[in-house]
C-alpha positions as CSV (number, residue, x, y, z in Angstrom):
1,X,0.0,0.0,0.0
2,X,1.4,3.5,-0.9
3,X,1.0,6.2,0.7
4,X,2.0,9.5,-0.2
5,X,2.3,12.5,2.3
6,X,3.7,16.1,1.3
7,X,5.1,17.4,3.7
8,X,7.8,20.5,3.4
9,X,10.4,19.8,5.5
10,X,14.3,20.8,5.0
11,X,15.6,19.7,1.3
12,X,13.0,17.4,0.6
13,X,9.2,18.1,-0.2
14,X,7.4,14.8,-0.2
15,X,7.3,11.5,1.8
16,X,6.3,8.6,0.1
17,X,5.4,5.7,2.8
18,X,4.5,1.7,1.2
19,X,3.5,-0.6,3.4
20,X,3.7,-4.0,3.0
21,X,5.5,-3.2,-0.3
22,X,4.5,-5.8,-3.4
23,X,5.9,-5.9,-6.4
24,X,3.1,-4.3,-8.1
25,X,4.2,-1.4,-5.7
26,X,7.9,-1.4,-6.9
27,X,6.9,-1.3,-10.7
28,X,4.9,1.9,-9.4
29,X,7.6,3.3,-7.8
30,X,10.0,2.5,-10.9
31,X,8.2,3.9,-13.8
32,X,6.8,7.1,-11.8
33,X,9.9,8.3,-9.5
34,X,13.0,7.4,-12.5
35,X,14.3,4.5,-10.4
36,X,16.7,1.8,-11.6
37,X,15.5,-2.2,-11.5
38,X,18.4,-2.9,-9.1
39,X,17.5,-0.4,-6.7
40,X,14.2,-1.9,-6.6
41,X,15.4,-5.3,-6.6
42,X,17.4,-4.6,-3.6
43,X,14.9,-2.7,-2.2
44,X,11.9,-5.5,-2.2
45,X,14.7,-8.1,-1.4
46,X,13.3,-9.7,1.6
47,X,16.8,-11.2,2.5
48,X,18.8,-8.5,1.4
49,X,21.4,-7.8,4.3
50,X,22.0,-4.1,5.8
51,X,23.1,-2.1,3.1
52,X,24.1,1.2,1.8
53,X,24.0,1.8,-2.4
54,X,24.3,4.7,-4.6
55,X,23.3,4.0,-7.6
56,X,24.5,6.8,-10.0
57,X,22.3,6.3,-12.7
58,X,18.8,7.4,-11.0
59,X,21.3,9.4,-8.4
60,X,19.2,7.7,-5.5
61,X,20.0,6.3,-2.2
62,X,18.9,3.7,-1.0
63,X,19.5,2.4,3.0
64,X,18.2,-0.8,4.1
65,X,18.1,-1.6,7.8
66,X,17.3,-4.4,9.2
67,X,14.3,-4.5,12.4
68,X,12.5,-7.5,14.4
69,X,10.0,-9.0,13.3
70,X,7.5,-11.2,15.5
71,X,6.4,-14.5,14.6
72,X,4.6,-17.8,16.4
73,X,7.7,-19.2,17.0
74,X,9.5,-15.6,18.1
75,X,11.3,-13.4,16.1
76,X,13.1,-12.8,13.0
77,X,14.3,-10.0,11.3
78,X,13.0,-8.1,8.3
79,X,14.2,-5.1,6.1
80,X,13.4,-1.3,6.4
81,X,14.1,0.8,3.4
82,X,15.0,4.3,3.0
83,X,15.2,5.8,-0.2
84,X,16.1,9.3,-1.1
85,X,15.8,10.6,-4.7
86,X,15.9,14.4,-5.4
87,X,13.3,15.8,-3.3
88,X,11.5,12.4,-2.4
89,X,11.9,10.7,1.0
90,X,10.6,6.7,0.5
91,X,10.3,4.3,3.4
92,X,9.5,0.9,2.4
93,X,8.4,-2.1,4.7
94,X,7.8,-5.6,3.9
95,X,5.1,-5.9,7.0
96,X,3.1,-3.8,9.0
97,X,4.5,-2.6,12.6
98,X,3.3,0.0,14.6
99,X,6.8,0.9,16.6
100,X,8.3,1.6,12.9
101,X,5.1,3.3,11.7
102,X,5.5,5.7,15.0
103,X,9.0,6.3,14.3
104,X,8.6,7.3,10.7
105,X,5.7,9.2,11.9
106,X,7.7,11.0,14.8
107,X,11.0,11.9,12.9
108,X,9.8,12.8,9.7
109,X,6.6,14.5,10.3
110,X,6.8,15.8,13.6
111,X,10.5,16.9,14.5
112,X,11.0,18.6,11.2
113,X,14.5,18.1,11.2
114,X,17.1,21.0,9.0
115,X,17.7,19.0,6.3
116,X,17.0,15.1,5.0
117,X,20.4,14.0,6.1
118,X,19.6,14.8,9.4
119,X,16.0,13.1,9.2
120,X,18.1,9.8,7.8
121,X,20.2,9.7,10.6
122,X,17.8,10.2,13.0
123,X,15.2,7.3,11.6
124,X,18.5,4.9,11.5
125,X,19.1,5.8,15.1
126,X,15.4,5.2,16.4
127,X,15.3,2.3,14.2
128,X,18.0,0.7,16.3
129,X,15.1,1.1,19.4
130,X,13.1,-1.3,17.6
131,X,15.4,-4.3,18.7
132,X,14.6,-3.0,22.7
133,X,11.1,-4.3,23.5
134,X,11.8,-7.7,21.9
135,X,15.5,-7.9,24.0
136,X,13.8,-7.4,27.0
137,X,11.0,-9.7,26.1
138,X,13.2,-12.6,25.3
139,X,15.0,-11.8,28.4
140,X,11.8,-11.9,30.8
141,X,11.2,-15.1,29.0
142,X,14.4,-16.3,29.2
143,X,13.9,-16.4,32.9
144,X,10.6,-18.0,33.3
145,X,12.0,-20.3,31.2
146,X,15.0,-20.6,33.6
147,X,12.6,-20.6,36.7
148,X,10.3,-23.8,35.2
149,X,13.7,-25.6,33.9
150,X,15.0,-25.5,37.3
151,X,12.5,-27.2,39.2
152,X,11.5,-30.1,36.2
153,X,13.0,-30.4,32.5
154,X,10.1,-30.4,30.3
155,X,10.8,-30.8,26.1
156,X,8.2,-27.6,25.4
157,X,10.0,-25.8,28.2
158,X,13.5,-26.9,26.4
159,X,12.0,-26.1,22.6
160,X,10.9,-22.3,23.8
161,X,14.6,-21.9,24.5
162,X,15.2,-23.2,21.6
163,X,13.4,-20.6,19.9
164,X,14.7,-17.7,22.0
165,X,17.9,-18.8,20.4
166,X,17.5,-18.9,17.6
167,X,15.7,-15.2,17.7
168,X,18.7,-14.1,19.0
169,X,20.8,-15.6,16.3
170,X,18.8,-13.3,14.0
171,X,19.5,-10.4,16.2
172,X,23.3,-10.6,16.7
173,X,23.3,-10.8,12.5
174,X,21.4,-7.8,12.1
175,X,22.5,-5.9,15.2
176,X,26.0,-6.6,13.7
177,X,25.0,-5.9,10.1
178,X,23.4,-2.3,10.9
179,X,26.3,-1.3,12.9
180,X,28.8,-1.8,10.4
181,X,26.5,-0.3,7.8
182,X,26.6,3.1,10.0
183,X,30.5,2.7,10.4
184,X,30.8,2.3,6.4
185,X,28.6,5.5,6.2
186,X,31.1,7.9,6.6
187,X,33.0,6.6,3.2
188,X,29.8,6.8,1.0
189,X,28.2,9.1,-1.2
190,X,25.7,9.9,1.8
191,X,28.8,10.9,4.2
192,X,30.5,13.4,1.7
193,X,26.9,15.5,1.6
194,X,27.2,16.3,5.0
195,X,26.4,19.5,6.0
196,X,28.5,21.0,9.4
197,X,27.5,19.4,12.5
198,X,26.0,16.3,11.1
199,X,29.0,14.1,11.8
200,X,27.6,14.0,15.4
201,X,24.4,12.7,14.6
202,X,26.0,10.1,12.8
203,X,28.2,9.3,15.8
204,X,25.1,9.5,18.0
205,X,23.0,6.5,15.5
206,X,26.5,4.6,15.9
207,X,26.3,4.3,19.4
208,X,23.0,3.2,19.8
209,X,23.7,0.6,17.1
210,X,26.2,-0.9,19.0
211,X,24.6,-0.4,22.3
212,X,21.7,-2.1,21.0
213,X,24.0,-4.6,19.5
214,X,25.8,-5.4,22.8
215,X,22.6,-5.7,24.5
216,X,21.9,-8.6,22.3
217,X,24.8,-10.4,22.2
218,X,24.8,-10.5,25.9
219,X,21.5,-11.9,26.1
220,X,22.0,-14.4,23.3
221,X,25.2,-15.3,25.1
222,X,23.2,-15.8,28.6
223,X,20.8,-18.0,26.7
224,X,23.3,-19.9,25.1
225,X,25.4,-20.5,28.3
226,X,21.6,-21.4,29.9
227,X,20.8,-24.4,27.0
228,X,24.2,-25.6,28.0
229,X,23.6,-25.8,31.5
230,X,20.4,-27.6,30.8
231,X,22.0,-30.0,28.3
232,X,24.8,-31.3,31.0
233,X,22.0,-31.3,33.7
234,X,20.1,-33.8,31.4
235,X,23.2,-36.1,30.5
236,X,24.4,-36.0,34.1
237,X,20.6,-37.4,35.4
238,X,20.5,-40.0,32.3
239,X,23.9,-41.1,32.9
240,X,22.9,-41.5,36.6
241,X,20.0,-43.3,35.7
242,X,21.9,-45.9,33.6
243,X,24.6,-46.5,36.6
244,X,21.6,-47.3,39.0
245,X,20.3,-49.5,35.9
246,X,23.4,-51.0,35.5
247,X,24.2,-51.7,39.3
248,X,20.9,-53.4,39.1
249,X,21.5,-55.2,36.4
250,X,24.4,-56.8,37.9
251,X,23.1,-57.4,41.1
252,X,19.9,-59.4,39.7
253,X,21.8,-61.4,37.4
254,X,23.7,-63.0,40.5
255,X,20.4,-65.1,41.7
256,X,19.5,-65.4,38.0
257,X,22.6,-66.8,37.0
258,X,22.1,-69.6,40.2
259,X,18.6,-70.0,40.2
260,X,18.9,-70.9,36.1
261,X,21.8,-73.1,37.0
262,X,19.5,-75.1,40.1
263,X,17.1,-75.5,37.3
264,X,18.9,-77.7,34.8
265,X,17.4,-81.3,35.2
266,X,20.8,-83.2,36.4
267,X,22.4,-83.7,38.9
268,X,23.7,-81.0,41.4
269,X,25.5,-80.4,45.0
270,X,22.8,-80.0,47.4
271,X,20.2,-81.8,45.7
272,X,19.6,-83.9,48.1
273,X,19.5,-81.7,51.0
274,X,16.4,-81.0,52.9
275,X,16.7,-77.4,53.6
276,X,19.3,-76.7,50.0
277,X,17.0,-73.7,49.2
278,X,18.0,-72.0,52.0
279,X,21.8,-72.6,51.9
280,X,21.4,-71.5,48.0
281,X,19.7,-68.3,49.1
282,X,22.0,-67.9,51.7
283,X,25.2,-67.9,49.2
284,X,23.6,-65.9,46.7
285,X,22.8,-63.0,49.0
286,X,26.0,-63.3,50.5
287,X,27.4,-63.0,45.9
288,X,25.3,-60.0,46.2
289,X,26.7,-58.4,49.3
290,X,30.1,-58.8,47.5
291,X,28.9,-57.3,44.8
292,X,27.5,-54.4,46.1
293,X,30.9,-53.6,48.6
294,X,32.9,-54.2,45.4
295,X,30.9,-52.0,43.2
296,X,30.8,-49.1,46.5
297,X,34.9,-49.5,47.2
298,X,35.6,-48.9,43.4
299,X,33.2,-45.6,43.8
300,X,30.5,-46.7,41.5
301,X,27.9,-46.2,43.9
């Protein structure tokens, strides 16, 4: 869905906004605003990494940055897209979400920022924000998880961590992707229009980048650590459980092995004994005692 806004703010005159961007929406965008085919390509490129690109032929920019994106089985990450040509501001989004809506909304309606560069560098910055509520949600899940793992091992309680994982695999990509993007900034087409001052602002959407980024690579390294834990926990109580199967197993085969042995139809010692049952019990508990102070001296049990 497109929508377009004018607005007159700084160097630029109109916002265009598409939600949910299809590719009937890029042939629009291509045919009416002069842009190239690989701009649009990389724009409506749903695994297109963080990325900066001038392309020289339509003399746009185009900025994609990557933001969370919630699913049933937790989050992944989907691209944002910024495009500047002439006196056109475009933000693309592959899905609707209300904290990037807001932002656009706040920082290039409402602040009316000097000029567009600022108004990029400020959307990039607040963009980074995005990753917060979803941090801090894994992370209050992370420790419910942590809570109901501690007092009995379940597999759904084992498969949610699972997934917090591998949210936060997306994350630490992304995180990593858009900071280096906003370090590579500098050296582009976008860094040499700066205007005085704006190197600051820059500075200021780098530092929440890698704030944000260091957020989640601690958590994902907590969770990481935690699904360790829980996976030695596990083999230490099977192994136990096979030692106090095996112990068993040894000790029952003693009066199997005799009792078998008593049962072959020939002759044996003690057959004719009155009370043989009880001397054959007798030795066979006493095999058993053996046993067990063998097995406890060699600290099996």
């Amino acid at each position: 869905m497109i929508e377009i806004k004018p607005i007159d703010i700084g160097s630029f005159k109109t916002w265009l906004n598409v939600k949910e961007a299809q590719p009937a929406d890029a042939a629009i965008l291509q045919s009416k605003y002069g842009l190239t085919q690989d701009v649009m390509d990389y724009a409506m490129d749903i695994d297109e990494p963080s990325n900066y690109d001038y392309d020289k032929k339509s003399k746009s920019q185009l900025f994609i940055y990557h933001l969370p994106y919630s699913t049933q089985q937790g989050y992944l990450t989907i691209p944002a897209v910024i495009l500047l040509k002439g006196s056109l501001l475009i933000t693309l989004t592959h899905s609707t979400n209300a904290k990037v809506e807001s932002i656009f909304q706040k920082d290039i309606v409402e602040k009316e920022y000097a000029n567009v560069n600022l108004t990029v560098l400020k959307l990039l910055k607040h963009l980074s924000d995005a990753f917060s509520l979803p941090t801090h949600e894994i992370r209050r899940r992370r420790k419910e998880l942590n809570d109901l793992l501690s007092s009995r091992a379940e597999n759904k309680h084992l498969i949610s961590l699972a997934n917090l994982r591998k949210s936060l695999i997306y994350f630490t990509s992304s995180t990593h992707n858009n900071y280096v993007m906003l370090q590579n900034l500098k050296n582009k087409y976008f860094g040499r229009t700066f205007h005085e001052n704006e190197d600051e602002f820059l500075v200021d959407a780098q530092i929440e980048a890698n704030q944000v980024q260091q957020l989640v690579e601690m958590e994902a390294e907590i969770v990481t650590q935690l699904i360790a834990t829980f996976d030695t926990i596990l083999s230490n109580n099977l192994n136990s459980i096979m030692k106090i199967l095996t112990i068993w197993s040894v000790v029952l085969a003693i009066p199997t092995i005799i009792t078998g042995f008593y049962g072959m139809n020939v002759d044996l010692p003690l057959m004719h004994l009155r009370l043989a049952w009880v001397v054959i019990v007798g030795i066979t508990l006493f095999l058993i005692g053996w046993v067990v102070v063998l097995l406890y001296r060699h600290r099996i049990i």
